[in-house]
C-alpha positions as CSV (number, residue, x, y, z in Angstrom):
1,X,82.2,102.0,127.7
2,X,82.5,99.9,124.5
3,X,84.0,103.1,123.0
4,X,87.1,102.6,125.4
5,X,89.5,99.9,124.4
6,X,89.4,101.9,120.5
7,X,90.4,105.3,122.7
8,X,93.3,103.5,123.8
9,X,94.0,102.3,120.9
10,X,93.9,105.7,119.2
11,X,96.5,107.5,121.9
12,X,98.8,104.6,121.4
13,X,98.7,105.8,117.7
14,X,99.0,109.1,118.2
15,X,102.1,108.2,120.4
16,X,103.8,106.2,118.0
17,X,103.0,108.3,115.2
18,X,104.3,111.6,116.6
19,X,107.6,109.5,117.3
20,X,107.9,108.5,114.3
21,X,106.5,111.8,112.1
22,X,109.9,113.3,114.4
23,X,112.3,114.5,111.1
24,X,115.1,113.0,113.5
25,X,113.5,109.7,114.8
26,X,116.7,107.0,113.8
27,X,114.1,104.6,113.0
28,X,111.8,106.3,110.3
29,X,113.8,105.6,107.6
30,X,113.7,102.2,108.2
31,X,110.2,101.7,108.5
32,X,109.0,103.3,105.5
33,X,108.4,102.5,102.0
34,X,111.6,102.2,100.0
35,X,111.6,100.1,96.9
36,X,114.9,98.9,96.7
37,X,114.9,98.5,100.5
38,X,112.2,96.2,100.1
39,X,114.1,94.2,96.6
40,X,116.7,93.5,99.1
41,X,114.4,91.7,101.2
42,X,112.9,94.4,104.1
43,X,109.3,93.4,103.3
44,X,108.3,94.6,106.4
45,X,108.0,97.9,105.0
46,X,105.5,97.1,103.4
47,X,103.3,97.2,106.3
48,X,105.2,99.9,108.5
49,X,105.3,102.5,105.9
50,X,101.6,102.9,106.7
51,X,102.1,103.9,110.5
52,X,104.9,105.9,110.0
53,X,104.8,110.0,108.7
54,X,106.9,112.2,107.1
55,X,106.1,115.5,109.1
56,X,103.7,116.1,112.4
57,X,101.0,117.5,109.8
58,X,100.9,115.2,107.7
59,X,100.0,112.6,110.7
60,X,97.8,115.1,112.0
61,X,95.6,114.7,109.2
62,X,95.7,111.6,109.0
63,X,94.5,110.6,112.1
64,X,92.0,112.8,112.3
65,X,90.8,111.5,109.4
66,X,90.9,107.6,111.0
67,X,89.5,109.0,113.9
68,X,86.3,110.1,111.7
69,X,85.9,107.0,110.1
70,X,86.0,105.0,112.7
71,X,83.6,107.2,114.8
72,X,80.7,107.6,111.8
73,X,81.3,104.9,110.2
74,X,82.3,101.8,112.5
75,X,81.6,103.5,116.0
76,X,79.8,99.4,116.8
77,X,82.2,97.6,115.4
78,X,85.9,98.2,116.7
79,X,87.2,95.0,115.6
80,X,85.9,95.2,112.4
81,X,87.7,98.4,112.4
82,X,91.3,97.1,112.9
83,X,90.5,93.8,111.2
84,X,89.8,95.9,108.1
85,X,92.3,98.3,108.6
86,X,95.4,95.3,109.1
87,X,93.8,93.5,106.1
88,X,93.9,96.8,103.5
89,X,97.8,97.5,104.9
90,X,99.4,94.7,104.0
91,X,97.3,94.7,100.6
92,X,98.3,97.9,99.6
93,X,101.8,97.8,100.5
94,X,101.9,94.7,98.4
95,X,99.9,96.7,95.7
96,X,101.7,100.1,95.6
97,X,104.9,97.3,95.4
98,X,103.7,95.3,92.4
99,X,102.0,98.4,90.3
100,X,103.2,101.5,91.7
101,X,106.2,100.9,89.9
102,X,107.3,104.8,89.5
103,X,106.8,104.7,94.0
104,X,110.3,105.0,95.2
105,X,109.6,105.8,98.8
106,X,106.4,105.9,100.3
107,X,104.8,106.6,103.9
108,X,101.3,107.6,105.3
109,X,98.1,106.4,106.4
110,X,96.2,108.1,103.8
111,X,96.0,105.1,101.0
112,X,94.8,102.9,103.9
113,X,92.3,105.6,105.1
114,X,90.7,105.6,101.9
115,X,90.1,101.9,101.5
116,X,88.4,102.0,105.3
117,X,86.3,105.0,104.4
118,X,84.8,103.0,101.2
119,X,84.6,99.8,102.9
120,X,82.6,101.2,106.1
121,X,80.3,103.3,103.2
122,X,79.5,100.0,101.7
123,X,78.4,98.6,105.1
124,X,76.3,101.6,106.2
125,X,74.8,100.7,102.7
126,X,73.9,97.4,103.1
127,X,71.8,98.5,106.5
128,X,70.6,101.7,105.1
129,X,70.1,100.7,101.7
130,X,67.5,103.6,100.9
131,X,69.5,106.4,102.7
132,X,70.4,109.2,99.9
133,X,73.8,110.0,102.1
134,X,75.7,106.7,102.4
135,X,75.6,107.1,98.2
136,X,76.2,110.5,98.4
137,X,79.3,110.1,100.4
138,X,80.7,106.9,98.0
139,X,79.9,109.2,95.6
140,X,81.9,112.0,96.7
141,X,84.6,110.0,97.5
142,X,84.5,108.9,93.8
143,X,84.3,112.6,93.0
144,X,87.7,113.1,95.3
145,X,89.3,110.1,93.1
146,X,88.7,111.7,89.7
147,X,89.7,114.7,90.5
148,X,93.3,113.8,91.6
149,X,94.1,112.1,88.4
150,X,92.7,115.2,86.9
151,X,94.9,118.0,85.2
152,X,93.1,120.4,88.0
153,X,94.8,118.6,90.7
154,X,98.7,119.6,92.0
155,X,100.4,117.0,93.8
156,X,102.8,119.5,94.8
157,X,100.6,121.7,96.5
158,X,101.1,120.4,100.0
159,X,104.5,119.5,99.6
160,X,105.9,122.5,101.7
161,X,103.5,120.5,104.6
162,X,104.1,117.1,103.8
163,X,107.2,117.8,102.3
164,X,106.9,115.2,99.4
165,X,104.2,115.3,96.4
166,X,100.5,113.6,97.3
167,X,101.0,109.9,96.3
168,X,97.4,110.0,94.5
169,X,98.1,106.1,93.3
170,X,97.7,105.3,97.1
171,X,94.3,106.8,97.3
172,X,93.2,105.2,94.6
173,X,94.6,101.9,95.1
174,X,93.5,101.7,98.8
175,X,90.1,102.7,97.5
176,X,89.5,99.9,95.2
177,X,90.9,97.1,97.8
178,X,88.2,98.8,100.2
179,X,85.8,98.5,97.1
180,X,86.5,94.8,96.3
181,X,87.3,93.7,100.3
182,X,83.8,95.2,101.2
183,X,81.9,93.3,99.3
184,X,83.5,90.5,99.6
185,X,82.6,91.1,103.1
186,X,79.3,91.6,102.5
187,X,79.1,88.5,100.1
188,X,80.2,85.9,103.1
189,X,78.2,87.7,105.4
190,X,74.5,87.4,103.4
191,X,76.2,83.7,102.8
192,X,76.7,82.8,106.4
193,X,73.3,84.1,107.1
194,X,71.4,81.9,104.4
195,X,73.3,79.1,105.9
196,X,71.7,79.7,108.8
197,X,68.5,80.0,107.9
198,X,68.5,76.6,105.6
199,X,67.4,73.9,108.0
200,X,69.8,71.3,109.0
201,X,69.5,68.0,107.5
């Protein structure tokens, strides 16, 4: 039953995300990423352009993919989940904004999906410590990193499904604000529990 309310919560996304992956929904184009849209003052695509898709595959993925991560790697803690997954949003839209300066337009889930899938890693660590497979996924997901800003990678190669290039920067952005927000996470929680522990006065 806890499973539930985070089911609902998926088919509400896959609603809204097949509305707005549509190539004639009249509202896409406002809610996703375009720079000078955003100079003008839209800053609220800065958030959207995460929940909005430029063609049905390229959500499909994507949500399969959130799906995944929430299901191995935050199955017990739902709000976690969303807390996590609000927090990275607005910080990458604000990053891919400040340093992504070449990023003219922008949309997808897939920068955010990356910073969940190495936050949730790093808590799986901090329980299973010893476990050879929580490193060897942050390791492969490391892997996965490199090799997109190798020469070996083609960001064009899925543009005839996505219909734009791979936005690499995002994955790699939303990685490292999953890297540093995790453990900070982890630093306030082993925090609030020596707090605990110390006797009061």
């Amino acid at each position: 039953m806890r499973s539930a309310p985070m089911i609902r919560i998926l088919w509400i996304c896959l609603l809204l995300g097949a509305s707005l992956a549509g190539t004639d929904f009249m509202f896409r184009d406002q809610l996703l990423y375009q720079r000078d849209a955003v100079n003008s003052g839209q800053w609220h695509r800065l958030l959207t352009c995460h929940f909005t898709h430029f063609t049905l595959y390229h959500l499909a993925t994507n949500l399969a993919g959130a799906a995944m991560a929430y299901v191995i790697l935050f199955s017990r803690q739902t709000a976690c989940f969303i807390a996590a997954m609000v927090m990275l949003s607005v910080m990458l839209g604000a990053g891919l904004h400040a340093w992504a300066l070449h990023l003219s337009v922008y949309a997808g889930f897939s920068g955010v999906l990356h910073g969940l899938v190495v936050f949730g890693i790093l808590q799986q660590l901090e329980v299973h410590r010893r476990d050879p497979f929580w490193w060897l996924a942050l390791a492969a997901v490391a892997g996965k990193l490199f090799y997109e800003q190798s020469s070996a990678f083609d960001p064009q190669a899925f543009s005839s499904l996505l219909s734009v290039p791979v936005a690499t920067i995002a994955h790699w952005q939303g990685a490292a604000l999953g890297l540093i927000s995790g453990l900070l996470f982890l630093l306030s929680k082993r925090q609030r529990s020596l707090e605990k522990r110390q006797p009061s006065q």
